[in-house]
C-alpha positions in Angstrom: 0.0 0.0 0.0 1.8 3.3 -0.5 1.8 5.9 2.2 1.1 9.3 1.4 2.9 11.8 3.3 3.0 15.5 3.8 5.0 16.7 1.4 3.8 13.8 -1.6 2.8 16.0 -4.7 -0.9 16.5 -5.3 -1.9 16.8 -9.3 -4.4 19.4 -10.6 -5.6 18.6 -14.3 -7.8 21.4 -16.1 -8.5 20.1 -19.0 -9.6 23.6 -21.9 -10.9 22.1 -24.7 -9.6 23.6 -28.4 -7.3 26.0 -26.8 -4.9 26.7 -28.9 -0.9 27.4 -29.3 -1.9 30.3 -31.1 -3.5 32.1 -27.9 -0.7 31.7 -26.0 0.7 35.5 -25.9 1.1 38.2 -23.9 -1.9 39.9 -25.2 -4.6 37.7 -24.7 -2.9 35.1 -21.6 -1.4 38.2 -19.9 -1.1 35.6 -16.6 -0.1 32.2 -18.2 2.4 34.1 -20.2 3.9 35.4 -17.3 4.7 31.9 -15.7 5.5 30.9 -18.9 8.3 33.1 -18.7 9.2 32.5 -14.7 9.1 29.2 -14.2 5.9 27.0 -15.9 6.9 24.5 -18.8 4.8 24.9 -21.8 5.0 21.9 -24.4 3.1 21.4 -27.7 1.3 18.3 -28.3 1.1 16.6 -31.6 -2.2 16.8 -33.2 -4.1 13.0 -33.5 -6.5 12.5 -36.1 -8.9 10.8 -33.0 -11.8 13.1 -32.2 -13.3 11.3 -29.3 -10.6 9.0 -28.7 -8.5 12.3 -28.1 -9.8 12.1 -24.2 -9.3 8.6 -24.0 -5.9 8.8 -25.2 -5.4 11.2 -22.6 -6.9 9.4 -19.8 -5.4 5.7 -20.7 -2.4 6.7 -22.3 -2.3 4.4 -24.7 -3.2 5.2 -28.7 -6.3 4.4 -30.3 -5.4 1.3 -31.9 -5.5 -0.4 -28.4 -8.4 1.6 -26.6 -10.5 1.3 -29.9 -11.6 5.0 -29.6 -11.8 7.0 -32.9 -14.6 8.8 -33.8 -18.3 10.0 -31.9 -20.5 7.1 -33.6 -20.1 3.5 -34.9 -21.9 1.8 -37.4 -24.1 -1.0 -35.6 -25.0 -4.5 -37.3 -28.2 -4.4 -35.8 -29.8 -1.3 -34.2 -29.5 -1.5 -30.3 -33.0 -0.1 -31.0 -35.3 0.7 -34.0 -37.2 3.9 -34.2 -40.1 2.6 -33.7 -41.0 4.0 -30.6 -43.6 6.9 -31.2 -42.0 9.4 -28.8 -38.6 9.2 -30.3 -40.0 8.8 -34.0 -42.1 11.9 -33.5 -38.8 14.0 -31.8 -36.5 13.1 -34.1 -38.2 14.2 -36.8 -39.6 17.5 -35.0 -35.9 17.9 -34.9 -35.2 18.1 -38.2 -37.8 21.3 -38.7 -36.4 23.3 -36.2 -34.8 25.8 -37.4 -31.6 26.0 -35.0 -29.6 23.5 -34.0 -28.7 24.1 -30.6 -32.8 24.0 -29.8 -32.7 20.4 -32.1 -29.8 19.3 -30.0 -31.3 20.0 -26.9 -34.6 18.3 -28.3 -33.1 15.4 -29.0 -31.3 14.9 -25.7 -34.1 15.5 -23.5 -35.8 12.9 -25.6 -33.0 10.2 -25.0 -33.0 11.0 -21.4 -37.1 11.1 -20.9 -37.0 7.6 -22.6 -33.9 5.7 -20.6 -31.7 5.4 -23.3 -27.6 5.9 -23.8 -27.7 9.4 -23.9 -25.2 10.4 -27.1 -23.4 13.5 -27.6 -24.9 16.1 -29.6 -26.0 15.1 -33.0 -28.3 15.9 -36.0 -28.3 12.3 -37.5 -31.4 12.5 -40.2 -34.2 10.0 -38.6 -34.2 7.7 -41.1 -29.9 7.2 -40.7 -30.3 6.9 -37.0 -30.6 3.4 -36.3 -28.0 2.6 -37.9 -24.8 4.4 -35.9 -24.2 3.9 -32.2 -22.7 6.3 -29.8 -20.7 4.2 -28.1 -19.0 5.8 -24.7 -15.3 5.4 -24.3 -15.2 3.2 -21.5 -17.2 0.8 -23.3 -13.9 -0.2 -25.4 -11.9 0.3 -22.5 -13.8 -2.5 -20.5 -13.6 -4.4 -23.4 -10.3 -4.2 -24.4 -9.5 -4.1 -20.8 -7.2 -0.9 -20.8 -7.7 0.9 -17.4 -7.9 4.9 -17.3 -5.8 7.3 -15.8 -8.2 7.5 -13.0 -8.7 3.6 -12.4 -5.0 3.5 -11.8 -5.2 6.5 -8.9 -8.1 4.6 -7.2 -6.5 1.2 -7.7 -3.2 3.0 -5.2 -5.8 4.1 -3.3 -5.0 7.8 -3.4 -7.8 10.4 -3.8 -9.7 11.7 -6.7 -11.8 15.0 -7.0 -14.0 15.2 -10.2 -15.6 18.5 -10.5 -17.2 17.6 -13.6 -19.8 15.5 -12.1 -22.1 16.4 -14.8 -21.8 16.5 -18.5 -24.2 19.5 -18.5 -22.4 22.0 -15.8 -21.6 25.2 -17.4 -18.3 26.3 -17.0 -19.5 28.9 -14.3 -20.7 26.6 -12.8 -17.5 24.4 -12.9 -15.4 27.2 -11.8 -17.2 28.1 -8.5 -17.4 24.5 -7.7 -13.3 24.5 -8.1 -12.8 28.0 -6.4 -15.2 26.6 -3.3 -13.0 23.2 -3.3 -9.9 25.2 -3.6 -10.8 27.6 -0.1 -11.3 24.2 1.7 -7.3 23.6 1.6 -8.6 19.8 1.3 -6.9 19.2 -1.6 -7.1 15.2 -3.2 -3.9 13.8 -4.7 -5.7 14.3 -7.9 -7.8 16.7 -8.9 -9.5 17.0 -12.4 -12.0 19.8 -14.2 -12.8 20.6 -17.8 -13.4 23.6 -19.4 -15.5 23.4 -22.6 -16.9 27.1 -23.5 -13.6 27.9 -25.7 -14.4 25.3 -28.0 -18.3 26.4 -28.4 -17.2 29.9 -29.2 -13.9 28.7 -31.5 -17.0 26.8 -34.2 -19.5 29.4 -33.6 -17.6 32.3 -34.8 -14.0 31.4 -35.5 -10.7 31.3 -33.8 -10.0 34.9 -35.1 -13.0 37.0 -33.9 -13.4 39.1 -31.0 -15.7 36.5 -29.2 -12.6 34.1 -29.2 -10.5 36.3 -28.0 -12.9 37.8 -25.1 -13.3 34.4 -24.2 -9.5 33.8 -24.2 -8.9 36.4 -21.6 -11.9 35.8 -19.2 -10.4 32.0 -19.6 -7.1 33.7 -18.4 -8.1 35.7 -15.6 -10.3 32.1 -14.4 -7.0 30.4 -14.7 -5.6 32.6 -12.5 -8.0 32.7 -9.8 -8.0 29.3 -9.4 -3.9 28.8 -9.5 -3.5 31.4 -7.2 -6.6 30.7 -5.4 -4.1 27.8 -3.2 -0.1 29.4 -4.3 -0.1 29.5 -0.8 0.1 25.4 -0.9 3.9 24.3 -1.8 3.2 20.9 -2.9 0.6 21.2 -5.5 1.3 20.7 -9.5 -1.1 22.1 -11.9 -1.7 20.5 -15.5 -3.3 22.8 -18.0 -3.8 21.1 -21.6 -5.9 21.2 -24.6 -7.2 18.4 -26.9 -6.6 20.6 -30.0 -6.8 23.7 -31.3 -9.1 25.5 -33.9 -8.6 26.4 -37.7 -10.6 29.3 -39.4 -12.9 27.8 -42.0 -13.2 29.2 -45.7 -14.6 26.5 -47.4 -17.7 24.9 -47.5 -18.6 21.6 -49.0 -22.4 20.2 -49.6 -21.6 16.1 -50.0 -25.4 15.3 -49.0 -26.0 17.3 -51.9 -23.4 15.5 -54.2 -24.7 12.0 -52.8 -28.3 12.7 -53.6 -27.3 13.5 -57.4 -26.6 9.7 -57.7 -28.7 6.9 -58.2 -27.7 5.2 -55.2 -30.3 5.1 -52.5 -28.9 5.1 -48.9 -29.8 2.1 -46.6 -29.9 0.0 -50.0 -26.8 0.3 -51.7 -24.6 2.0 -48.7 -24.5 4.5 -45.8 -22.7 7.1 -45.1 -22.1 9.3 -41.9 -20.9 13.0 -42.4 -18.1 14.2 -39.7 -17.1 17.8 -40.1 -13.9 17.0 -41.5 -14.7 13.7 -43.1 -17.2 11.2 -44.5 -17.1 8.1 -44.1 -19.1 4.7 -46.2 -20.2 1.4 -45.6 -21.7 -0.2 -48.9 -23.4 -2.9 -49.8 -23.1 -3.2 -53.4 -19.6 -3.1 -55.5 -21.2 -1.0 -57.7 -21.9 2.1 -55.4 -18.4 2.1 -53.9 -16.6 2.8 -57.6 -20.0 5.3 -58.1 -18.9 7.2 -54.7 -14.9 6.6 -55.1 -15.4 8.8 -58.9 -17.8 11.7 -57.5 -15.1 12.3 -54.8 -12.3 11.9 -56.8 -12.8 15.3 -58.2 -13.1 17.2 -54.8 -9.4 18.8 -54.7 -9.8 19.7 -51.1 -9.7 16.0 -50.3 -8.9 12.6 -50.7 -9.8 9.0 -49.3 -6.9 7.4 -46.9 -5.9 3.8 -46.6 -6.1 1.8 -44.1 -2.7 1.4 -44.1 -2.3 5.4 -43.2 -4.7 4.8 -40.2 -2.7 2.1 -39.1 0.6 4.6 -39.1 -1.5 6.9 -37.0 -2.2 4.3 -34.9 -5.8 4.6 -35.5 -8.6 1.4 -35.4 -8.8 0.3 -38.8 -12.3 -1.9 -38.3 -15.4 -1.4 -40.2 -16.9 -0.3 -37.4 -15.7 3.2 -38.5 -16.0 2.5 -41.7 -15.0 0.6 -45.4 -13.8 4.0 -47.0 -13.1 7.1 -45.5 -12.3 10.7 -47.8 -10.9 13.3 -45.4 -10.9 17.4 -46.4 -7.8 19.4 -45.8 -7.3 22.2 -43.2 -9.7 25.3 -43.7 -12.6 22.7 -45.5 -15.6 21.9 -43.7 -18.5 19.3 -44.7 -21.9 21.1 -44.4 -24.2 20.3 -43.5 -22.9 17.7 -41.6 -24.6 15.1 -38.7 -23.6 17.7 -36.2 -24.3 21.2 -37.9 -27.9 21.2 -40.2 -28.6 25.1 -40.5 -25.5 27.6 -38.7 -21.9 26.7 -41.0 -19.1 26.6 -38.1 -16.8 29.4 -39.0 -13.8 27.1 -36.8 -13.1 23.6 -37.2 -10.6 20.8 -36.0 -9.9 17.2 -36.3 -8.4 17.0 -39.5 -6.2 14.1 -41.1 -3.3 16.5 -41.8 -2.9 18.9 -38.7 -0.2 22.0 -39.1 -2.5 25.4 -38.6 -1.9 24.8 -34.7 -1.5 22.5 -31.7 -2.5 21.4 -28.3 -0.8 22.5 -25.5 0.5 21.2 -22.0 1.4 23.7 -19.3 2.7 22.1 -16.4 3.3 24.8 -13.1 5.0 24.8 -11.3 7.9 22.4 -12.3 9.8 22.7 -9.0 11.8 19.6 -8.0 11.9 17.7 -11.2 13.5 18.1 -14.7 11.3 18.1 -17.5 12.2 17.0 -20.7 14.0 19.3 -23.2 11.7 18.0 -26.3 9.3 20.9 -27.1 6.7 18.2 -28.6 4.9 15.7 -26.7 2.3 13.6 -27.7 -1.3 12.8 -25.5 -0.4 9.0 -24.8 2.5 11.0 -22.6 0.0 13.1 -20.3 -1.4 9.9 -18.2 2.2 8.4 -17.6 3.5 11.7 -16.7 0.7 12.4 -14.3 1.3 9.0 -12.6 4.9 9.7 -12.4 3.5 13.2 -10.7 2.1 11.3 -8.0 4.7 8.0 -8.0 2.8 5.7 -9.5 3.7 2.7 -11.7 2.5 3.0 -15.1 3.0 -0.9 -16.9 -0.2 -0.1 -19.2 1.1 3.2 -20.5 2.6 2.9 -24.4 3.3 6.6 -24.0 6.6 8.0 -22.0 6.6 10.2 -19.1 7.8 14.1 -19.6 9.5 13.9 -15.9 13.2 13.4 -16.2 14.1 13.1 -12.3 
């Protein structure tokens, strides 16, 4: 068993979705540039082509070929449920005449909830796609593949955990009184762990350039700094900041529904299809529609279909489950609409196949006690190891390396 003692170092992870290297200046981080230039580390991550296996690569260190972790929704063999039931038939469909998607969302997930089902991220799936794909939460693979999380690990040494995300639905206000509260108690767990999600809302909505991103960067900032300082007074205490990824202004726009409907193919019949932002991806069941599909999107010069063999170098899943052909856009090209955007076209995007507008970033502060590696790139299977290392303990499972030299 190990025996914590007074002076063990307790972890603080604040997880900022889609913050970005490029808002890391004086002008818009006045405080996080200034112990950037005392005596925090800052590191870039290397961008992974993973959208929701991002966070579990974060939380299992270990890539997304083990975890089995890729994208927000699977294709299932057989519908976990039909929609045949009248009240999510009739909300579904409602959803599709609404005339903004965040009130469509929220339709949809009340829906879910109201009826007992997996609730799934957002999504605009049309009604008559839906049973087909399958949100699928993380730890599902995890369980299955039996990879234990960052967090498993902590409990399993038994050393303690605050979560003050213990809803999906808090507000970042919401979060950040909950930590500031926790904070003033002095009671601090050897790990500690909170997400900040607004930055990425604004980033889509109007773009990593505007004025709203940058308002948001700097009240971000000045919350950062109430809650680091909030317990400076406490020596022993290392705080994490990272990102997932960043955001790249969008200037193209790109209709494949639109495309695919020109065909004679008919969806459910001769193939499906699933539209990410940044990708589309098929499953078919005739020959005939693949080569139809493959010459239509051959002539998109924003884009281009990857192999499975470039998935495997990424160290992505490569099952069908995610689908038989995949055509990714390049940076700066979105797919609208999507299943995740019907009527307002995102003006930022991420999670693209080639990644080199921005990156992630890892802050750690202060880095007193330890050497921290030199490299100025890290990678997200590296965050859980180093974490573990943090709090001195073992990490077999981990395929990435620890950033703590000593």
């Amino acid at each position: 068993m190990f025996v914590e003692s007074k002076d063990s170092i307790k972890v603080v992870m604040i997880f900022v979705d889609a913050f970005s290297s490029r808002y890391v200046n004086e002008k818009y981080c006045p405080f996080l540039f200034k112990i950037l230039q005392s005596n925090g580390e800052y590191k870039l991550i290397e961008p992974l082509f993973a959208f929701e296996g991002i966070g579990t690569t974060i939380f299992t260190g270990t890539w997304p070929e083990s975890h089995g972790v890729w994208t927000s929704f699977i294709r299932v063999d057989r519908p976990r449920y039909q929609i045949s039931n009248l009240i999510l038939s009739i909300s579904t469909k409602l959803s599709e005449i609404i005339p903004n998607d965040r009130l469509a969302w929220d339709l949809r997930y009340l829906t879910y909830k109201l009826l007992g089902k997996p609730v799934p991220i957002p999504h605009l799936i049309p009604s008559n796609l839906l049973k087909y794909f399958q949100h699928i939460p993380w730890y599902f693979f995890t369980q299955k593949n039996k990879i234990l999380t960052l967090f498993d690990v902590v409990k399993k040494h038994e050393r303690t955990i605050a979560n003050l995300n213990v809803s999906s639905i808090l507000g970042d206000k919401m979060v950040v009184e909950r930590t500031i509260k926790y904070f003033r108690s002095k009671k601090i767990a050897d790990l500690t762990y909170l997400k900040l999600s607004k930055l990425d809302l604004i980033g889509h909505k109007y773009g990593p350039k505007s004025n709203q991103i940058k308002s948001c960067v700097k009240i971000l900032d000045s919350v950062l700094q109430k809650i680091i300082k909030g317990i400076s007074d406490i020596s022993n205490v290392i705080f994490l900041v990272f990102s997932d990824h960043g955001m790249v202004p969008v200037r193209n726009w790109i209709n494949i529904a639109q495309l695919l409907d020109r065909t004679s193919l008919k969806t459910g019949r001769d193939f499906l299809f699933f539209l990410d932002s940044t990708m589309v991806r098929f499953w078919f069941s005739k020959e005939k529609a693949r080569n139809i599909i493959e010459s239509m999107l051959s002539n998109i010069k924003c884009g281009r279909f990857i192999s499975r063999s470039e998935l495997k170098k990424l160290r992505l899943p490569t099952n069908d489950y995610y689908g038989e052909l995949i055509f990714v856009l390049d940076e700066h090209n979105v797919i609208h609409p999507d299943f995740f955007h019907r009527h307002e076209p995102v003006k930022g995007m991420h999670g693209y196949y080639k990644s080199s507008y921005d990156n992630p970033i890892l802050i750690i502060y202060p880095p007193d006690n330890f050497r921290i590696s030199t490299n100025k790139y890290l990678r997200f299977v590296d965050i859980a190891p180093t974490v573990l290392d943090l709090l001195e303990i073992p990490h077999h499972q981990c395929e990435g390396k620890s950033i703590i030299r000593g």
